[in-house]
N, C-alpha and C positions, 0 to 999 in steps of 0.2 A: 311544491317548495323543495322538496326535498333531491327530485329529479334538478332543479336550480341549481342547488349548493353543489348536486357531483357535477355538471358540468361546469360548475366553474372551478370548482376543484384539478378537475381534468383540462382543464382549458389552461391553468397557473401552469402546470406540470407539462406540457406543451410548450412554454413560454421560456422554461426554464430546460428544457433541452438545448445544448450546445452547439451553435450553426458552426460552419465550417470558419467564416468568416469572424465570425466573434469572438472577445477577447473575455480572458479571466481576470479581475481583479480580488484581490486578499479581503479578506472582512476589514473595513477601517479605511484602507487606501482608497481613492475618488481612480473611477473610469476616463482616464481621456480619452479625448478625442480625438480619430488617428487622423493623420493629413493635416492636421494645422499645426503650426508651431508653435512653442508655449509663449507667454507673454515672458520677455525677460525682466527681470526687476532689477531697479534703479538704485544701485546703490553709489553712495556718489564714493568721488575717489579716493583714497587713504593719502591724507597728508602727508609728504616728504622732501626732507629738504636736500638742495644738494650738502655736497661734501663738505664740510667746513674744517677750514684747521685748526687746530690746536692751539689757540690762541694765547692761553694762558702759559704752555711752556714754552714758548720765542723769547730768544734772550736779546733780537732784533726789537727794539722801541716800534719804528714803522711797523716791523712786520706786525705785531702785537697789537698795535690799534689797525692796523687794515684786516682779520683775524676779529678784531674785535666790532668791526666796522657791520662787516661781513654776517655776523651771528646776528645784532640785535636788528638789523634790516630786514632779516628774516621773521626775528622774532613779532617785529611792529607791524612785519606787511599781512603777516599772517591770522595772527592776533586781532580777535574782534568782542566789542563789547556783547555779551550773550542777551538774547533776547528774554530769556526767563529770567534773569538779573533785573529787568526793565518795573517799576509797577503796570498792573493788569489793572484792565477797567474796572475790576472790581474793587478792588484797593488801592486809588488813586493819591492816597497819602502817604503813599508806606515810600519809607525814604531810598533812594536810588542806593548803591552799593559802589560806594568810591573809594580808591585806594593802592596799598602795593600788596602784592603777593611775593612772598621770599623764598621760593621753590629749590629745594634740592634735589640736583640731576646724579646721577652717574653714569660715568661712560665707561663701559667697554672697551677692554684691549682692541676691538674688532672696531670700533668708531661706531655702534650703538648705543644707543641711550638703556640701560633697565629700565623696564617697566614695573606702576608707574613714577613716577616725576613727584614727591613729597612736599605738599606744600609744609611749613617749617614753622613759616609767621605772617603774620596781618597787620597790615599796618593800616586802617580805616579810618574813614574822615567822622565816624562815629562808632561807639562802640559795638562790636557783634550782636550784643541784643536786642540791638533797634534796627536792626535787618529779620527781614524772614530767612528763615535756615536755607529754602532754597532758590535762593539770591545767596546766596553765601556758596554755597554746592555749587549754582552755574558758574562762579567767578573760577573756583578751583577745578573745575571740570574741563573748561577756558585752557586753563593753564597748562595743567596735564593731556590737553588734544596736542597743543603746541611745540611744548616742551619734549613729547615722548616722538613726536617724528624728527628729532634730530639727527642728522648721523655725523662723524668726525672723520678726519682721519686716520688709520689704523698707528697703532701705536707698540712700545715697546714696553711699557708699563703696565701694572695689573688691571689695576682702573682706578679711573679719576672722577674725582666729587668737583663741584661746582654749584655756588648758591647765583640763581638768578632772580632778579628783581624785576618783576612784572609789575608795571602801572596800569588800571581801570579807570579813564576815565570816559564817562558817557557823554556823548555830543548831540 
């Protein structure tokens, strides 16, 4: 038995000698594999809008509603009812999350938005406590994806506020 244990004693130590070939990894980090390429991960792409102008300082009417036309095109095309908003099969009664969100943006000298995008107020087709909190969270979560890939055009000013009204409703 004993002649056992040192050969397999000596046999680990043998094992753990360093080939020429073979690589060292740190305690904790994983060994890969050389010659294959890693899997890349899927991250999907970061929302951005083009350039939009400044619609609220045109002292042009037209220009101002084309400016204006322009932004909430964006903001409807983009804009989508969230699926966590939705009820789950488990609670098939729990009532849907309808309404406006009243989000205040600021922009940047630079034609960026601060991050993030503060929702302000709620204006729901029932009151917040007949919602679960998160159906409440995906609506403003919603808001603040959208609203924070804005960008404008750069500006002379320090920076500008902006209350936008987002509508939810589910179809």
């Amino acid at each position: 038995m004993r002649k056992r244990a040192l050969g397999l004693v000596l046999l680990g130590s043998v094992l753990l000698v360093p080939c020429a070939h073979a690589q060292y990894a740190a305690p904790g980090f994983p060994m890969l594999p050389q010659g294959r390429l890693l899997p890349v991960a899927r991250v999907p792409p970061k929302l951005q809008s083009p350039i939009l102008p400044r619609f609220w300082h045109e002292a042009d009417p037209g220009k101002m509603a084309d400016g204006r036309t322009k932004f909430f095109e964006f903001v409807s095309e983009q804009a989508k009812f969230p699926d966590a908003a939705r009820p789950t099969a488990a609670h098939p009664d729990v009532p849907l999350p309808t309404g406006r969100l009243f989000v205040r943006v600021l922009v940047r000298p630079d034609g960026s938005v601060r991050q993030p995008p503060r929702v302000t107020k709620r204006e729901l087709a029932l009151p917040e406590s007949d919602y679960p909190p998160a159906a409440i969270q995906a609506l403003d979560a919603e808001a603040q994806r959208v609203l924070g890939a804005l960008r404008f055009v750069r500006s002379k000013s320090l920076q500008d506020s902006l209350v936008v009204p987002m509508r939810f409703i589910a179809q």
